[in-house]
Structure formats: C-alpha cells, structure tokens
C-alpha positions in Angstrom: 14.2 30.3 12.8 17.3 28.2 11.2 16.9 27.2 7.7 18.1 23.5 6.3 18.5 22.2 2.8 17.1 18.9 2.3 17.3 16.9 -0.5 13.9 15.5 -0.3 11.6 18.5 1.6 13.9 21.8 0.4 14.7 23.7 2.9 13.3 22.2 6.8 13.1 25.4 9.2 14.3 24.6 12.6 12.6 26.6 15.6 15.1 27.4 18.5 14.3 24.4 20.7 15.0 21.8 17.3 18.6 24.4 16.6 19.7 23.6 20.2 18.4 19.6 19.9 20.5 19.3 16.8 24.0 20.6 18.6 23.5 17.3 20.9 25.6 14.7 20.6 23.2 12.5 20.8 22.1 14.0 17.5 25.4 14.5 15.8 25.7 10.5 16.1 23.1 10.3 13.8 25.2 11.7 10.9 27.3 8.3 11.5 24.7 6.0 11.5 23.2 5.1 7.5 19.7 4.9 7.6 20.0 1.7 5.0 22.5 0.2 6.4 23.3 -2.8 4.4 20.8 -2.2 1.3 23.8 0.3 0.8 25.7 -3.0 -0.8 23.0 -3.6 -3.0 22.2 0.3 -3.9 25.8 2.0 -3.7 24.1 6.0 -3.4 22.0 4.7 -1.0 24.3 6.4 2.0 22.2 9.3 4.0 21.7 8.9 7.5 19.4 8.7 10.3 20.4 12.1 10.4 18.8 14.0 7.9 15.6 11.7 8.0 15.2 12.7 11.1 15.1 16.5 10.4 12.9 15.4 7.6 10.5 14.1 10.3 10.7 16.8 12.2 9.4 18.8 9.2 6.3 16.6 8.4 5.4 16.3 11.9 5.5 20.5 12.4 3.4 20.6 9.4 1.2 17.9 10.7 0.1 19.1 13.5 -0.6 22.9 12.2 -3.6 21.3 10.8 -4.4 19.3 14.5 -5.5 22.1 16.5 -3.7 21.1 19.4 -2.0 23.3 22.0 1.4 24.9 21.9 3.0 23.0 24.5 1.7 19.2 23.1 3.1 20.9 19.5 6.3 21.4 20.9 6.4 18.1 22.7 5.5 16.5 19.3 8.5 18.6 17.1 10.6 17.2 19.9 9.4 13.8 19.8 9.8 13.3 16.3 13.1 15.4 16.0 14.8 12.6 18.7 12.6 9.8 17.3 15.6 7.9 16.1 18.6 8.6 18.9 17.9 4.7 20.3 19.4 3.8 17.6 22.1 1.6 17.9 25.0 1.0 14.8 23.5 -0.1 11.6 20.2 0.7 13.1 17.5 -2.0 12.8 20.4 -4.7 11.4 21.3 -4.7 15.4 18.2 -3.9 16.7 17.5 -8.0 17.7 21.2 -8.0 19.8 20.6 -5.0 21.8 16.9 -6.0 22.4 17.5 -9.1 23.8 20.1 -8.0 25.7 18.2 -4.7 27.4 14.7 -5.9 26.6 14.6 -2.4 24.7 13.6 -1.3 21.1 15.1 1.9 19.3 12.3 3.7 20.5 11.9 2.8 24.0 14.2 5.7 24.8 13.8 7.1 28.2 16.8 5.6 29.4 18.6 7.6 27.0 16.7 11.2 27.7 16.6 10.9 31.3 19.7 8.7 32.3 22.0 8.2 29.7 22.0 11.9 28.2 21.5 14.5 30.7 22.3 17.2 27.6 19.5 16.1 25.8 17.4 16.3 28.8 18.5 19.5 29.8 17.7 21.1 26.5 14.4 19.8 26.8 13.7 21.0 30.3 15.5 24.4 29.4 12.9 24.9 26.6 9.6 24.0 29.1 9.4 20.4 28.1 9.4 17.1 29.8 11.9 14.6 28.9 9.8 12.1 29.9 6.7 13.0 28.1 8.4 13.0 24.7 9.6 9.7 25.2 6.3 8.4 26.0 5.8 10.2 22.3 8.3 8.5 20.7 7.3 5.1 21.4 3.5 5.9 20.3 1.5 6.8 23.5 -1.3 9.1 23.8 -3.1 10.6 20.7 -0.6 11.8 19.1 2.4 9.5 19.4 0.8 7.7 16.8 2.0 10.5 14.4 5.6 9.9 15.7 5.4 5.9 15.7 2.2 4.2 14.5 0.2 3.3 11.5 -0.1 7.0 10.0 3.5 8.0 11.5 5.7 10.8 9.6 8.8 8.6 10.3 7.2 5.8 7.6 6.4 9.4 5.4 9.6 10.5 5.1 11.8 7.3 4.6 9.8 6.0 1.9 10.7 8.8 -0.3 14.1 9.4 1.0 14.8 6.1 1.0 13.6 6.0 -2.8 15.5 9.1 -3.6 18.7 7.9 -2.8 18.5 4.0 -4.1 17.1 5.5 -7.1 14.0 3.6 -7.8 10.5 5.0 -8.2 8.4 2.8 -5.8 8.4 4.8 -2.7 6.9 7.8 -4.0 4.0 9.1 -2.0 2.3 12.5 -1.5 3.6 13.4 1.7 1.8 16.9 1.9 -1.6 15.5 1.1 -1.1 12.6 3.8 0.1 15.3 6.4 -2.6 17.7 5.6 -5.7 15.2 5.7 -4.6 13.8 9.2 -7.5 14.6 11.9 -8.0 13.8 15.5 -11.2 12.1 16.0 -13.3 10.9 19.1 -12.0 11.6 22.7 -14.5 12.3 25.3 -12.1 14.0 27.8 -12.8 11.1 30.3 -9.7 8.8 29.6 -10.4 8.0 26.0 -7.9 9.7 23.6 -9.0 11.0 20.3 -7.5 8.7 17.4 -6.0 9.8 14.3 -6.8 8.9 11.1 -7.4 10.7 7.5 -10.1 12.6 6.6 -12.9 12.0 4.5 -12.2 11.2 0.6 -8.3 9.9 1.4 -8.3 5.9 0.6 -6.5 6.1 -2.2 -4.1 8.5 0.0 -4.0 6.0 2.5 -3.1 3.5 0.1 -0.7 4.9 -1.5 1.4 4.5 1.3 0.5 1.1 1.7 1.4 0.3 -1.9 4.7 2.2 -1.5 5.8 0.4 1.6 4.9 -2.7 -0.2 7.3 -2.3 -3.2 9.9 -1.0 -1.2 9.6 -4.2 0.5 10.6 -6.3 -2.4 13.0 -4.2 -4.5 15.0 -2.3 -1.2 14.1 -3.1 2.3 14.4 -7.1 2.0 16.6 -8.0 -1.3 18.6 -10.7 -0.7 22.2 -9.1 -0.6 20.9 -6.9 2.0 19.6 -10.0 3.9 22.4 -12.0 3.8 24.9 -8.6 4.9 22.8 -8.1 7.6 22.6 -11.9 9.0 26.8 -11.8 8.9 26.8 -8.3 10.6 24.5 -9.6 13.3 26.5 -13.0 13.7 29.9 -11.2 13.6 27.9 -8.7 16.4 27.2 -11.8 18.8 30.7 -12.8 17.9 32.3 -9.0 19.0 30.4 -9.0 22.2 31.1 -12.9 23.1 35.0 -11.9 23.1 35.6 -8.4 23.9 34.5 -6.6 27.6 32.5 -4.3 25.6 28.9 -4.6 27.0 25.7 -3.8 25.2 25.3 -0.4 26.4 28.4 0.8 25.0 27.8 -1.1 21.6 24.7 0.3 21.0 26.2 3.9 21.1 28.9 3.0 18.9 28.4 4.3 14.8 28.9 2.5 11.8 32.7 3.2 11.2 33.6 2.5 15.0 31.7 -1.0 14.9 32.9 -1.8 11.3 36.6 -1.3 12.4 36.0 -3.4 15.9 34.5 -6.1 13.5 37.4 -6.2 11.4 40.2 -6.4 14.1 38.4 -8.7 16.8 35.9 -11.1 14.1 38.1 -10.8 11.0 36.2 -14.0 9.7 33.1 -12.5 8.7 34.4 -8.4 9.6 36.5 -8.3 7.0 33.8 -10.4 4.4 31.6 -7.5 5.5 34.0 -4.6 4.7 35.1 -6.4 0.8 31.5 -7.2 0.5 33.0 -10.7 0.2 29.4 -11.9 1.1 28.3 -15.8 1.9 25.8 -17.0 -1.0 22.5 -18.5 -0.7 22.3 -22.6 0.0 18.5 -22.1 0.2 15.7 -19.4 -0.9 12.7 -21.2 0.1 9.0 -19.9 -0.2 6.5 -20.4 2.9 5.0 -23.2 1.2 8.0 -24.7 1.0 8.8 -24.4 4.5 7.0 -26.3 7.8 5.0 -24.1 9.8 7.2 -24.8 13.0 10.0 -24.0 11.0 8.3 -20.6 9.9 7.7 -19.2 13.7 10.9 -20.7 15.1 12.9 -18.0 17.1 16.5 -17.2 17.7 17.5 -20.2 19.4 15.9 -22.8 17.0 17.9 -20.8 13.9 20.9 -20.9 15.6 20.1 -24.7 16.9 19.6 -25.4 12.8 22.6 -23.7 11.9 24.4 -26.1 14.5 23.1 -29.2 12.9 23.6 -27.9 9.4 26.8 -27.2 10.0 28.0 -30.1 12.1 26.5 -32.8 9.1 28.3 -30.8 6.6 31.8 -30.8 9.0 32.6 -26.5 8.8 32.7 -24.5 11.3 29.2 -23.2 13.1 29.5 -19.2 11.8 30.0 -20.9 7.9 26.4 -21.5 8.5 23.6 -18.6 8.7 19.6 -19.4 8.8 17.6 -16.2 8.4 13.6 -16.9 9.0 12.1 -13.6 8.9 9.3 -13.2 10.6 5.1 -13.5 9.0 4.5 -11.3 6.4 2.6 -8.0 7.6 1.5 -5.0 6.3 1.3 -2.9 9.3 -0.2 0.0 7.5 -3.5 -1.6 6.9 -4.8 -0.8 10.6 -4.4 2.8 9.6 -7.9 4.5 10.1 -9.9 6.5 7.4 -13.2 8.2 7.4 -15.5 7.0 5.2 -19.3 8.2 4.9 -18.5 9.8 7.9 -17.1 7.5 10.1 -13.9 6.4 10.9 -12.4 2.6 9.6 -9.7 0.3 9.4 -8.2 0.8 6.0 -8.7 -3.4 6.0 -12.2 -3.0 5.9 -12.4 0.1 3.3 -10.2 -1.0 0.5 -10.1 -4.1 -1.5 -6.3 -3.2 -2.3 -5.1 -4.4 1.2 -6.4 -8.0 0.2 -4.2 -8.3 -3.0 -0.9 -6.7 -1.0 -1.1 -9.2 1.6 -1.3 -12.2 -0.9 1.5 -10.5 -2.5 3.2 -9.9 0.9 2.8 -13.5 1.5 4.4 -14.8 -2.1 7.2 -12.9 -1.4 8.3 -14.4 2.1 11.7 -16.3 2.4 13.7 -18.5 4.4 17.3 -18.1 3.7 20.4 -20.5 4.4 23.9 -19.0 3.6 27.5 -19.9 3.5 30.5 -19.1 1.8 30.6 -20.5 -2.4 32.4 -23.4 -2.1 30.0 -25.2 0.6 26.5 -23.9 -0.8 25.8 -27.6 -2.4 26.3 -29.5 0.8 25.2 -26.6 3.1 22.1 -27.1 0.2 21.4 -30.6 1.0 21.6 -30.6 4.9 19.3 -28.0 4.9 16.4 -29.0 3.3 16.9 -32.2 5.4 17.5 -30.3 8.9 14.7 -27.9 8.0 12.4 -30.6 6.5 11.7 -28.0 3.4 9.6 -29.9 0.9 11.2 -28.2 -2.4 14.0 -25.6 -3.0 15.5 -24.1 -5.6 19.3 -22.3 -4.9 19.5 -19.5 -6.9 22.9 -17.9 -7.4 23.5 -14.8 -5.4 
C-alpha cells in the first residue's frame, strides 16, 4: 500500500493495481492537463490538474464501495474505473471537448478506444492485475450499477471536484460533506434477472443530497461559467478549429496533446487569437443577454447557426470572421436532481423529495447567457449587429 498527500483528502492510499496505473503514461499526462482550464484566468491558484482529482476519485470511490457489499473483483473494477476516469481527456479538458466530439463522435469518457487500442500499457496493467479493460470502460462511461458511482447523478468524480475545485479558487461554495455522501450510498432493487440494482442515498440524506446540488449550483455562477472563463474558452476553441484547419495534425493526435504543447502550437500557427490567449489579451463582451432576452430558436441553435451568426455579425460590421465569437450555452440543468434518495422507505427522485430543486432551477434559469465577443475597439458595432442578427429584444453590454 502506497501512501499520497493530497491537499483536499490527506493522505489517498494506493493499492498495487492503482501504484502500477499511476506509472502509465496515459496517467502522467494528467499532471499536464489543469482541471480548470481557463477559470485559471479568472482565479490565478486555481492550477491542479486532472491529475490529482483523479487520485482523489479514486479515494472516494474505494471508500464508497466498502460500504456496497459488492465482490472483490467488481471493487477492483470500480478503483480502476474511477482511477482512469479522466485519461479521454483531451488538452484543456472540457474547453475542447465539442472539437474532438464532433470530430470522433466521442466524449472524454467514452474511452475504450484508448484502453484497448490506443494504450496497450494501460491495458496490459489491467489484464496483468485480473481485470478487463473493457469492463472498466463500460464503468467509466456509467454502465451497470455501479458506473453510476463513476459517472452519474451520485458520481465521486462531481464529489471530489467541487471541493477541490473550491479549495484552489478559494471561495467557499463548493463545500460538501464528502464522507457522509460516500458513506450513505446503497444499492437498491435488482432482481438478478437483467434489472440492475440502483444507487441512491439512504434514508434521512436529503439535505445530503442537496447539498451537493446547492454546491454545484454556486460553483456554477461564481467559477465554472464566469464570463472571463467563457470568453477564454470560446477563443481557445475558435483558435483550436483554426490549428487543425491549417496544420496535418489530425484530431487523434490533438486530443493527446497537454496544455503547454497545444498552448505553444496555438501561438506559432494561430498567433491571432494564440498569443491573446497566452497575454490574457482577452476579446470583451458586445452582448450579455438573459434568456428572455433571447428568441427561443436562437436559444437551441447549434454549432453551425453560431458560427452562421458570427458570419453575418461580422460581415455587416466589415472585420474579419474570428473578430466575432457567439457563445449560446446550452439550457440550464441541474443534473443532480435525478439523483435518488430513500424516503419513508422508498427510493425517489430528489425532484420529487425536496422543494429546494424548484428554487435552483429558477435560479439556474436567471443566470443563463448568450454571449457575443470581440476585441475593445469593435464591441459597439459588433453590439448593434448583434442584437439585430440575433433578433435579441433588449441588452445591456457590460464591460468585461
């Protein structure tokens, strides 16, 4: 047993099988790839990696399901699972997620390409220790009873980056009781015919449950979405679509690239918005426009009507097409209220069992933003075109 320090969990013990996972590369890319990426502009200690959550993942999960009563081997394939839940991940994790997903039709946790094709190492620790590859990626991207735990409503990946996530930006919000949450989780139902048990927290845990829903909710508005971050992130994925347009790399050797690597490529082959990105020389906001501001249409549009309104914008105000960035996010959600708790005895949705979820959704909703950007000196006329373009029915432009 291999002892780590962590700043968030103290020390996370490492069995033999997680030692030998961690010697990967696939692993050791990790400690190159910052799990905030660009919220780091806005919160400057806000640089651990996907690294360190990930052993912090691995932790809640072992101490999850010691409390599950499930078999040694689907323990083990659960520690693995949760240790390798992040190595899809390409540079700047989720801020290239979109690129690489409509390129491969993947997500960051779809990852059996990468355990049984792309990293035979990885594989071959995992089949030296008993385990199937294939099996822990089914894990990772929420199958079966328990891959919930790894990616789901009640997931120890959500767990343990709310309060990292809050203990390196600083602020209080993400704070939530971990070691209760971990402790109360239960495998229900299951009839050993096909239907898999479901996990959910025990009796007497609402308000656990919605602490977590709470957290994930402030975290939302003061970290995950704050405009700086936002408008980073819209550059970094234009100047991406840019890199990938120009160079021979393709996507499969992109999305294995770290931060540093893809920061310096940006630089030397997009210097336009690279080198904005590296002297956090950041475009400003034209528009900030609530959803009832905004036309329903414009509110679901996808990637090709943004970047069809980002033409026209442009084009009316005469600057070039990449001056011009529209970021529609996408409905607000709050994934963690289909997260199941018993009460009197019987599982429910957390939806139907608190009157909390009602309030964060409202709140959820007031928060939601359509965003125009472009560099200082066009933000009026980039302003007006927009709200024409976009048919927005008011707008303010609040200095970024």
């Amino acid at each position: 047993m291999k002892a780590i320090k962590d700043s968030v969990h103290g020390h996370v013990r490492l069995g033999d099988l997680a030692t030998e996972l961690v010697d990967t590369p696939a692993f050791q890319r990790l400690r190159h790839i910052k799990q905030l990426s660009t919220v780091r502009l806005v919160y400057p200690s806000a640089n651990h990696t996907r690294f360190e959550h990930s052993l912090g993942v691995y932790h809640l999960a072992r101490s999850a399901i010691e409390g599950l009563g499930v078999d040694a081997d689907t323990a083990a394939h659960v520690r693995a699972a949760a240790m390798l839940h992040d190595v899809g991940h390409g540079p700047y994790g989720h801020q290239t997620e979109g690129i690489i997903r409509r390129a491969t039709g993947r997500d960051h946790d779809d990852v059996g390409w990468l355990l049984t094709d792309a990293d035979r190492e990885v594989c071959r620790v995992l089949e030296r220790n008993g385990l199937d590859p294939e099996r822990a990626a089914e894990l990772i991207d929420g199958e079966g009873a328990l891959g919930p735990l790894v990616s789901g409503e009640l997931d120890v990946d959500r767990m343990d980056y709310l309060v990292r996530d809050a203990h390196h930006t600083g602020v209080p919000y993400g704070t939530v009781d971990t070691g209760r949450l971990v402790t109360e989780l239960r495998l229900v139902g299951g009839d050993g015919a096909g239907k898999s048990a479901d996990l959910v927290l025990d009796e007497g845990n609402v308000a656990t449950a919605e602490s977590l829903l709470v957290a994930r909710s402030l975290m939302n508005a003061v970290v995950y979405r704050h405009h700086v971050s936002r408008v980073a992130g819209a550059m970094l994925e234009r100047a991406c679509e840019r890199y990938l347009d120009r160079t021979e790399t393709d996507v499969e050797a992109f999305r294995r690239m770290a931060d540093h690597d893809l920061l310096v490529e940006l630089r030397e082959r997009v210097p336009a918005l690279g080198e904005r990105i590296e002297r956090r020389d950041l475009y400003k906001r034209a528009v900030w426009a609530g959803i009832d501001e905004v036309p329903a249409g414009a509110v679901d549009a996808g990637r090709a009507e943004e970047r069809a309104a980002e033409r026209e914008i442009a084009d009316a105000v005469g600057i070039d097409r990449d001056a011009v960035l529209v970021d529609i996010p996408s409905r607000p959600a709050l994934k963690e209220s289909g997260s199941a708790v018993v009460v009197d005895g019987v599982p429910q949705r957390l939806e139907d069992a608190s009157e909390l979820v009602t309030g964060l959704r409202a709140a959820e909703r007031r928060r939601w933003t359509l965003g125009v950007y472009c560099p200082a000196e066009h933000v009026d006329a980039v302003a007006a075109a927009a709200r024409e373009v976009l048919g927005l029915r008011a707008t303010g432009r609040p200095s970024a």
